[in-house]
N, C-alpha and C positions, 0 to 999 in steps of 0.2 A: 504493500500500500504506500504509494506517494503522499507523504504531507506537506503542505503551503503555510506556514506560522507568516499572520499580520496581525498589527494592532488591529485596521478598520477594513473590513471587505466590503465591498459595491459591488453587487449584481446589476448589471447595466450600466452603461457609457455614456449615456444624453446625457442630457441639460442638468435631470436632475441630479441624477449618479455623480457625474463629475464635477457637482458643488459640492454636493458633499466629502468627495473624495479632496480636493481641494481645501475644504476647511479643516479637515484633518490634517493633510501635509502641511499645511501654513502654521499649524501645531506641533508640528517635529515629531506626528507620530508615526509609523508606518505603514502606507496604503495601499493597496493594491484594488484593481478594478476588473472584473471579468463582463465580457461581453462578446454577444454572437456573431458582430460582426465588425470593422472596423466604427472606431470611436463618431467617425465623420459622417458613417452612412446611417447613423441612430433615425427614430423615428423623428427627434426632434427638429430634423432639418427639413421636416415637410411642412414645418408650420409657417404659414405665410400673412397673414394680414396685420397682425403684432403683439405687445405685449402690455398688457394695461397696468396706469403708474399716474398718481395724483400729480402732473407739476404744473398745471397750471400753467403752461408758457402760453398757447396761444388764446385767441381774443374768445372761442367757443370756448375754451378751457378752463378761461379767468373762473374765479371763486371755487373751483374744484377743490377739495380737500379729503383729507383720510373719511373724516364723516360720511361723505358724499359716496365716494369709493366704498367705504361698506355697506351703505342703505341699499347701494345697487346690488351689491355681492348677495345680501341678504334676502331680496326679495327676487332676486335673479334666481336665487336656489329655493322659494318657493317655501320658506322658514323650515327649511329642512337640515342649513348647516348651521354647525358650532361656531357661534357669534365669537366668543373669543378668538375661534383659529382666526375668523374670518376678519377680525379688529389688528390681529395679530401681521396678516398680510397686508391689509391695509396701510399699515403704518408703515412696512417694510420695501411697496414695491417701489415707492421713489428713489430711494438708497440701492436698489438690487438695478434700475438703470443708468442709474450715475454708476454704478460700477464699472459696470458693462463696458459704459462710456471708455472707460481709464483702461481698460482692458484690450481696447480697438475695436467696439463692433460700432461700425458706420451711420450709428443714427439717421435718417433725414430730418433735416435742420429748419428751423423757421425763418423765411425771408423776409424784413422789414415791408411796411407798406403793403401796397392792394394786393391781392391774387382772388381767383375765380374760382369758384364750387360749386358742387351742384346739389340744390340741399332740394329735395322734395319737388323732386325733376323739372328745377326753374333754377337757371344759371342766375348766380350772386355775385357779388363782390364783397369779401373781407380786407380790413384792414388791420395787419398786424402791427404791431409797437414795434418802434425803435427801439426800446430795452430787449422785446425779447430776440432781435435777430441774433441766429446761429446758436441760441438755442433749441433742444430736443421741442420735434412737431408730434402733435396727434392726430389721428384723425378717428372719425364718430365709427361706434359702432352697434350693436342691438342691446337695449334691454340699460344702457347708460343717461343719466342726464349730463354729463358732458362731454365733451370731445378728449377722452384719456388714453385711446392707444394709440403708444408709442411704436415706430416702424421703421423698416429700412425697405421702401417701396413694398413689394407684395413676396421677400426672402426673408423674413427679419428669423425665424428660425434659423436658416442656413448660418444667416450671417452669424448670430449668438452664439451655436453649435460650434463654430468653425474658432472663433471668439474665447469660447468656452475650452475647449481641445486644446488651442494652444497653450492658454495659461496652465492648463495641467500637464502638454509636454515640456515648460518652462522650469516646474516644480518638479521634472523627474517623475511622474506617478505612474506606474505602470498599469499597463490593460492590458492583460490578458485577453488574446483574440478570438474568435472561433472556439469558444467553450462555452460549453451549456450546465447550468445548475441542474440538478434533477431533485435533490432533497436537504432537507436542513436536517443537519447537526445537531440533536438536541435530546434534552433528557427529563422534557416534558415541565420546565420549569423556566430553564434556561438553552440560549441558543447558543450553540457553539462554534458554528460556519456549515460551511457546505460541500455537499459529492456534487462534482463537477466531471462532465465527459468534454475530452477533445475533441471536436468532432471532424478532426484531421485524421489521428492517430487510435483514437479509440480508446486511449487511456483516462482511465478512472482517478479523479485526485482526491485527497480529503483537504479544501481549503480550512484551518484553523483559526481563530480570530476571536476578538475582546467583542466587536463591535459587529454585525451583519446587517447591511442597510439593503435592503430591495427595490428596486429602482429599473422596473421591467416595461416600464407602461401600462397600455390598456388589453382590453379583451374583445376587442374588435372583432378579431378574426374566429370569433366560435359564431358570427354571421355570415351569410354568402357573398353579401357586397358590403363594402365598406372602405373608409376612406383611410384607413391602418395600414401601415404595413402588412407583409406578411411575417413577419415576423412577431406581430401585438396577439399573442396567441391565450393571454393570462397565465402564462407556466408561475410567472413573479406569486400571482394569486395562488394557484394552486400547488407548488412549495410551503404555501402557510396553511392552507385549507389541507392539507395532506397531514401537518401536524400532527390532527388530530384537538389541540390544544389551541393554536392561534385562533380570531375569528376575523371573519369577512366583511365590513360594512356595506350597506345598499346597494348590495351587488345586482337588484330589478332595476337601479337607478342607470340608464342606459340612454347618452342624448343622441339623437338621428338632426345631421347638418342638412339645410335647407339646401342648400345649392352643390352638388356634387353633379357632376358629368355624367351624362347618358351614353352608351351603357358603363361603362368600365368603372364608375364610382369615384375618380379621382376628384380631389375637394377645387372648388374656386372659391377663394376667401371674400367671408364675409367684409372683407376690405371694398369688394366690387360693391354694396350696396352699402358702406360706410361712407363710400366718396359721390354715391348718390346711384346706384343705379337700381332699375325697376324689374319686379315678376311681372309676367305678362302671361295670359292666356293662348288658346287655338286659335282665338279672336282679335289676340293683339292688345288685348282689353286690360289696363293695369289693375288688380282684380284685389291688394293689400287691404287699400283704403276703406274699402267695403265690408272689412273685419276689423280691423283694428285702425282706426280713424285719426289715433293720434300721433301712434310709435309706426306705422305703414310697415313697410318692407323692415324696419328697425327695431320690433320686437322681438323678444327674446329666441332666442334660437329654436325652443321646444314652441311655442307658440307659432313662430312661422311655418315650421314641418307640418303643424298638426293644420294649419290655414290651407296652406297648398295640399294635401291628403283631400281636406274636405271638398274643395273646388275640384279636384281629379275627381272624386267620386261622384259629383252633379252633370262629370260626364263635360268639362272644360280643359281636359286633360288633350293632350297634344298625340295623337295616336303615331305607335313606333313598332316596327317589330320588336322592340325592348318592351310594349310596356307604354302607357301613357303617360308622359314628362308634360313641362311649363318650361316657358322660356325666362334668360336671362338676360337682361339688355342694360349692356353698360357703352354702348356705341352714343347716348349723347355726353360723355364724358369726354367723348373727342379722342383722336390717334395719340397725340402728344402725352397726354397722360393715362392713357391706357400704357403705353409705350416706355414711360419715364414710374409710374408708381403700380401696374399691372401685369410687368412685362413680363412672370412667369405665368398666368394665366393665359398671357397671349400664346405663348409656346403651348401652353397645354391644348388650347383649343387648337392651335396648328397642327400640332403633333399627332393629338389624339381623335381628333373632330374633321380634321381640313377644313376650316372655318377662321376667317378673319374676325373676333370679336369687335374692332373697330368697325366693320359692316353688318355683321350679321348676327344675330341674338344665339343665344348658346341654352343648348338643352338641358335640363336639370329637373331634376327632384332629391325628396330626403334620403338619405342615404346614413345606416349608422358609422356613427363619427368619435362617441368619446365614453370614458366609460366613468362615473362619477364614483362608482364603487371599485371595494379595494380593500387591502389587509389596513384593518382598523387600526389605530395610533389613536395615543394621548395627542394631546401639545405636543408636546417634545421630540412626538414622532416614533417613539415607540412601542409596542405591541402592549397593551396591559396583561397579556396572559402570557407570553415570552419573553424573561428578561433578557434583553443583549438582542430581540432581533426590531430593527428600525424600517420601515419603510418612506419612500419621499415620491412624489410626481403623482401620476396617474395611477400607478401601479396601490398607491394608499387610499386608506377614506379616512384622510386627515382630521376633519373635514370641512372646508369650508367653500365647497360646491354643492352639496346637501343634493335636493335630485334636481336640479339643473343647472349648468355652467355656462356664466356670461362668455362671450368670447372676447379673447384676451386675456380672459384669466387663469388659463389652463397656462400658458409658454410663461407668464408672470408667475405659477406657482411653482414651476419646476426649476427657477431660480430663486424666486425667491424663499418658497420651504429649502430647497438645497440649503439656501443661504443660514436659514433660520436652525433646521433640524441639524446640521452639520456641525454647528456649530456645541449643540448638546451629546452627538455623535461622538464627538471630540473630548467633552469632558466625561461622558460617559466610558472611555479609553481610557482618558488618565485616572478616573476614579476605581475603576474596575481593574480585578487580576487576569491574564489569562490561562483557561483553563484547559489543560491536555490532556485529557481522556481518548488517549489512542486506543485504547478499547469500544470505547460508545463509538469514536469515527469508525473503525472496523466496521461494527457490526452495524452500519448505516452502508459505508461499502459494499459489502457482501452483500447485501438488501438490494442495492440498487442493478450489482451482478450479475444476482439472480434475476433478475427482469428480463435483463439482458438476456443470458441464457438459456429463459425460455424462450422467448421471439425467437432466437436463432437456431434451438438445435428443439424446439417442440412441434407438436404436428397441430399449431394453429392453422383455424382456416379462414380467420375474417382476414380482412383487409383492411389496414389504416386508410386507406385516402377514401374506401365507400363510405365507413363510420363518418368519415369525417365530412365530409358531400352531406350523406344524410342530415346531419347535426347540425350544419350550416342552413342547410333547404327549412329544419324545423323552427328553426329560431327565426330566420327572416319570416318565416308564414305565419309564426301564431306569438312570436316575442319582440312583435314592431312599435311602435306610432303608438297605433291605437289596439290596446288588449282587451281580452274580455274570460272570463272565467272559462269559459266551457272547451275555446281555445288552447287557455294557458293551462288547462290538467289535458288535454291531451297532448301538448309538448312536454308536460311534466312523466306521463306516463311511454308517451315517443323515444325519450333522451334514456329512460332508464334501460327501458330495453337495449339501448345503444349501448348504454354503458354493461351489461350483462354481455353482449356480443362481444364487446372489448372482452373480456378475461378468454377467449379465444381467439387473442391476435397470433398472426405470425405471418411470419416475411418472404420472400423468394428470392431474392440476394441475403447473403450470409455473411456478409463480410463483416470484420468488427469493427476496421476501421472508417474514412468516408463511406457512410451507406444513408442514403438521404431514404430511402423506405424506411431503415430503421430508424431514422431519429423522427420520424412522423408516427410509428406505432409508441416511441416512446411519449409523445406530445400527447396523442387522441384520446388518451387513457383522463390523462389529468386536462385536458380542457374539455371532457364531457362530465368530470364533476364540478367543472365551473359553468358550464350553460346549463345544469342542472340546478344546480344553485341561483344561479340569476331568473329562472323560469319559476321555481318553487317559492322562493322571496315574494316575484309578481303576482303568482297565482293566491299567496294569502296577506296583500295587504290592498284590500278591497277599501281603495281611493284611489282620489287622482291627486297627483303631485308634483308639479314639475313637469318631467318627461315622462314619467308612468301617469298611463293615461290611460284609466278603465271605462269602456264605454258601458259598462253597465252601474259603475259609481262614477259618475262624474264629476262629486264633489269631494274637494278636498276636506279633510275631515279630522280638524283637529283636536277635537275632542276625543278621539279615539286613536290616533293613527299620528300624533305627532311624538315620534320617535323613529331610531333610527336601527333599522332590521340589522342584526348579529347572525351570522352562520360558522359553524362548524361541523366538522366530517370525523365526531370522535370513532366511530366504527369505518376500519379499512373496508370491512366487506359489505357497508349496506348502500342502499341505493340512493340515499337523500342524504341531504344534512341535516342537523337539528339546528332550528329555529328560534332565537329570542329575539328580544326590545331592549332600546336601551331610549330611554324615556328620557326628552326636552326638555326641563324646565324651566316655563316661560315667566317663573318667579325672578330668573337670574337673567334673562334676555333683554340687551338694551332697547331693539326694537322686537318688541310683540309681534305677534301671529296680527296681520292685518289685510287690509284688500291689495291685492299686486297690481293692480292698472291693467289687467288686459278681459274682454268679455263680461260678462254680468258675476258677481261677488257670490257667489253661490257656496260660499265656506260654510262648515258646520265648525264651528265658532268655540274656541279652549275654554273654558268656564274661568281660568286662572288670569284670562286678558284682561276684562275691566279692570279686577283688582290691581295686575301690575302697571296698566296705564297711570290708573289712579296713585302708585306709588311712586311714580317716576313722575309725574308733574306735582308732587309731595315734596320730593329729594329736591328738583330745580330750583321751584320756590325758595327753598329753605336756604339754599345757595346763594341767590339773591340773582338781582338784575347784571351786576358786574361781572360774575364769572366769567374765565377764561371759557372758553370753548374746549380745551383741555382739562379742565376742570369740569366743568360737567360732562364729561364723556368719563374720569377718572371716577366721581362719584355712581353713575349709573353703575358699569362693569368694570372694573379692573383690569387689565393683563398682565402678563410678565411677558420679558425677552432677556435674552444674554444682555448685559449691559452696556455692552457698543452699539447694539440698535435701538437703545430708548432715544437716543437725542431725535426733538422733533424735527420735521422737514421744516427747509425753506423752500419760497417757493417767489416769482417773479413779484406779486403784489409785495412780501414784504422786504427784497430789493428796492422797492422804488420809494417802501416810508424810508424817513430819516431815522438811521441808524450811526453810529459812534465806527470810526475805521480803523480794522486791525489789520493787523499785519498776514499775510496768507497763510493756512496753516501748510507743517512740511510733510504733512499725508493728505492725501485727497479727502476732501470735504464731503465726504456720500450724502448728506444730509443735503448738501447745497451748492452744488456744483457740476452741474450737465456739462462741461466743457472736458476732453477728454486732454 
């Protein structure tokens, strides 16, 4: 048995992974990072439209503040995430692109004086400030009251990733390449790292470690189409759901992006209808307005999916051999900035469309896109039921996307938790011994061996890639958009069977080393107890919420249902998980369960809201008229952060009052300095 001794191990190489891996070596401890494919090709360079961050530079922007940022965060998730994670990000993602900034990734800057936008398919003209030229631009996005995402034209993932990768080949940190986790380390208390295969060589490692952070993404790919890689398969999740021990948060919580490309599903950012562009019918007929009258094309991402679903089905849908899609028209935004802030959508529709987006409307419908559930974390990031194992990104249910995620706040948590949980990562390293138990790795080894050596020398008869086809076809037909009970137990009782068929996989190539059959029969195992898990979640939390969307309870229901689904797989051999709650309380919520702005209020309403309304205009009062605005936000909720992220932001408004002139500090100023 091969063992690997680190202080901090990272499963995964994006954005989130390698902050954290980063805030570890920036601590002198020792890192290492494994990932399936090179660090550059991570999911996270697929994200394109930006990364949201309170700075207030431009003139939509002015009055923007952490407040602002979280009310949206909050109500974007439908009060389904932890206020504090979410008060927690808030404060942190202006300091996480000031970083950025210092670190080289290319911002798009604001230009003083006029420029043209197109806001609510009627060209304008804005005037920027002469203070704010050259610095950090935004532009609008769904389900926001100001214009907060930060961008680099329509790459700003590439650019971050690329950004991000360097400063950790700067610091030395190694990534392991082409290795795949397959189980954790553990002894049901405590995590101790991971059995990793090369999927070069075939050889089996036991990574050892103080600290095991997960950092895999999402679960995209247990759907047929989807805007994930192939590689977002949830293994990250099902590593911890294999436990036995760990739990799973909101794993039904599953958002579908409005605009994805027909057929092949690849994403066009929501950036295209941030800088103003329109859904359009068979008819040409701009068809938002007629639902949501005030936020149009710019509500929230689960609301637009579920807007356009409805209009396909009244038979407005664009018929295709794919499938009936709606158009997307961003042609009056003109060549020039299609060209200069769209230009990897241009490519995509070149590429994958033959289609000039500057002349011609582009085909689209929902498509799933993000997965809001994930191996549950405190604050801190780590597992409450495993000490020593930490999860960050997508791959977590942190939580502060609850069941819907604004966009830009997914690429903004994968640096900015990086930034946060890394940092408790780190002391949790230096507080912690490490523990060598070559014996428990052993006998996780040999566990994982023998898998192996059935697949390869047993007389299976299924086939990983039909299980897998099936399991994909069940979930997009009855764990979409719009669910309904009688659906979701027939993919519940679909998947099991699946997973039953899986205990007689086996292969036809035999090889131990590269053999891409068998690292698919090792996959299809553990992500059909993840689409099993996400199906069974849905099928017993009869409400609507966000993206879960029952059309036979179509009210959200907080009186019953405001809390946050737990799953665990303590039996290897059964067919379900066990199911529990982890209950809200809207006694400790700065903002309450209240109306979200979109369609008629149809909430079944927390009995504990009057009360805490009435407490929280109780506390204000008693504060008085004066208070800081940080001060009544301290009073409501409290948070904590490592203490280098408490200093508040600055932001361009209080640049311009009269302030006392220091001297520049000799570290970058994260709090107040977008200049790289």
């Amino acid at each position: 048995m091969k063992i690997i001794y680190t202080d901090s191990l990272v499963i995964g190489a994006g954005l989130a992974g390698l902050r954290v891996a980063i805030a570890c070596k920036q601590r002198g401890l020792d890192t290492l990072v494994l990932s399936l494919i090179p660090a550059k090709r991570s999911h996270s360079a697929a994200a394109q439209g930006g990364m949201q961050a309170s700075l207030g530079n431009t003139v939509k922007g002015m009055g923007d503040n952490e407040d602002v940022h979280f009310q949206d965060t909050v109500k974007g998730s439908d009060w389904g995430c932890d206020q504090q994670v979410a008060r927690m990000f808030a404060h942190c993602a202006p300091k996480a692109v000031r970083e950025l900034a210092h670190w080289g990734v290319p911002w798009t800057r604001v230009t003083k004086g006029p420029r043209e936008v197109v806001v609510n398919a009627e060209r304008i003209t804005l005037e920027e400030a002469e203070e704010a030229h050259g610095l950090i631009n935004a532009r609008d996005f769904g389900g926001t009251k100001k214009w907060r995402t930060c961008y680099t034209a329509d790459g700003t993932g590439h650019s971050l990733l690329y950004a991000m990768d360097n400063k950790a080949i700067s610091l030395d940190i190694p990534v392991h390449e082409r290795v795949e986790a397959l189980a954790l380390i553990h002894d049901g208390g405590r995590c101790h790292g991971v059995v990793a295969r090369c999927l070069i060589t075939g050889e089996l490692r036991a990574y050892i470690a103080k600290a095991t952070t997960i950092a895999t993404g999402g679960y995209g790919r247990i759907y047929s189409v989807s805007t994930n890689a192939v590689i977002c398969e949830g293994i990250g999740q099902a590593l911890a759901l294999e436990t036995g021990v760990a739990a799973l948060g909101n794993m039904e919580a599953v958002q579908f992006h409005p605009t994805a490309i027909v057929p092949v599903g690849i994403l066009t950012t929501e950036g295209c209808r941030g800088d103003g562009g329109l859904l359009r019918d068979k008819d040409g007929y701009r068809f938002m307005p007629d639902y949501e009258p005030e936020k149009k094309e710019l509500a929230s991402r689960d609301v637009v999916s579920r807007r356009m679903t409805e209009h396909m089905r009244k038979g407005k849908g664009v018929d295709s051999p794919y499938g009936p899609h709606l158009w997307l028209d961003i042609t009056l935004l003109g060549r020039e900035h299609i060209e200069t802030n769209l230009r990897e959508v241009k490519e995509i529709c070149e590429n994958f469309l033959g289609i000039d987006p500057a002349k011609d409307w582009i085909p689209v419908r929902p498509t799933q896109h993000y997965s809001m559930g994930g191996i549950r974390t405190m604050a801190q990031g780590q597992s409450p039921q495993l000490k020593g194992l930490f999860s960050v990104g997508e791959a977590a249910c942190w939580d502060m996307h609850g069941f819907n995620r604004l966009g830009g706040n997914s690429l903004a948590e994968t640096v900015v938790g990086g930034m946060i949980i890394g940092k408790y990562v780190a002391d949790f390293c230096e507080d912690e011994p490490l523990v060598l138990d070559t014996a428990l790795a052993q006998q996780f080894v040999d566990k994982v061996r023998a898998e192996i050596d059935q697949l390869l020398e047993g007389n299976g008869q299924e086939k990983a890639w039909d299980l897998k086809q099936e399991m994909q076809r069940i979930m997009m037909d009855y764990v979409g958009i719009f669910r309904n009970g009688p659906e979701l137990d027939k993919a519940v009782i679909e998947l099991q069977a699946l997973l039953k068929r899986s205990r007689d996989l086996g292969v036809s190539c035999k090889k131990r080393h590269a053999n891409p059959e068998l690292v698919e029969a090792l996959r299809v195992r553990r992500m059909l107890k993840v689409a099993i898990t996400v199906a069974s979640g849905a099928a017993a939390r009869t409400e609507s919420r966000g993206a879960h969307a029952r059309e036979d309870y179509p009210q959200r229901n907080d009186r019953d249902w405001l809390s946050r689904t737990l799953a665990t797989w303590p039996d290897a051999e059964a067919l379900m998980p066990v199911l529990s709650y982890e209950k809200l309380d809207v006694m400790q919520m700065e903002l309450p369960p209240g109306y979200r702005g979109y369609g008629a209020d149809n909430a079944i309403h927390h009995p504990d809201t009057p009360l805490r309304l009435a407490e929280i205009e109780s506390i204000l009062e008693g504060l008085g008229p004066n208070a800081s605005r940080e001060q009544r936000q301290a009073a409501l909720m409290p948070f904590e952060l490592p203490a280098a992220l408490m200093p508040a932001n600055e932001r361009l408004a209080d640049r311009l009052a009269p302030v006392c002139v220091l001297p520049p500090p000799v570290e970058p100023n994260l709090a107040g300095d977008d200049n790289s």
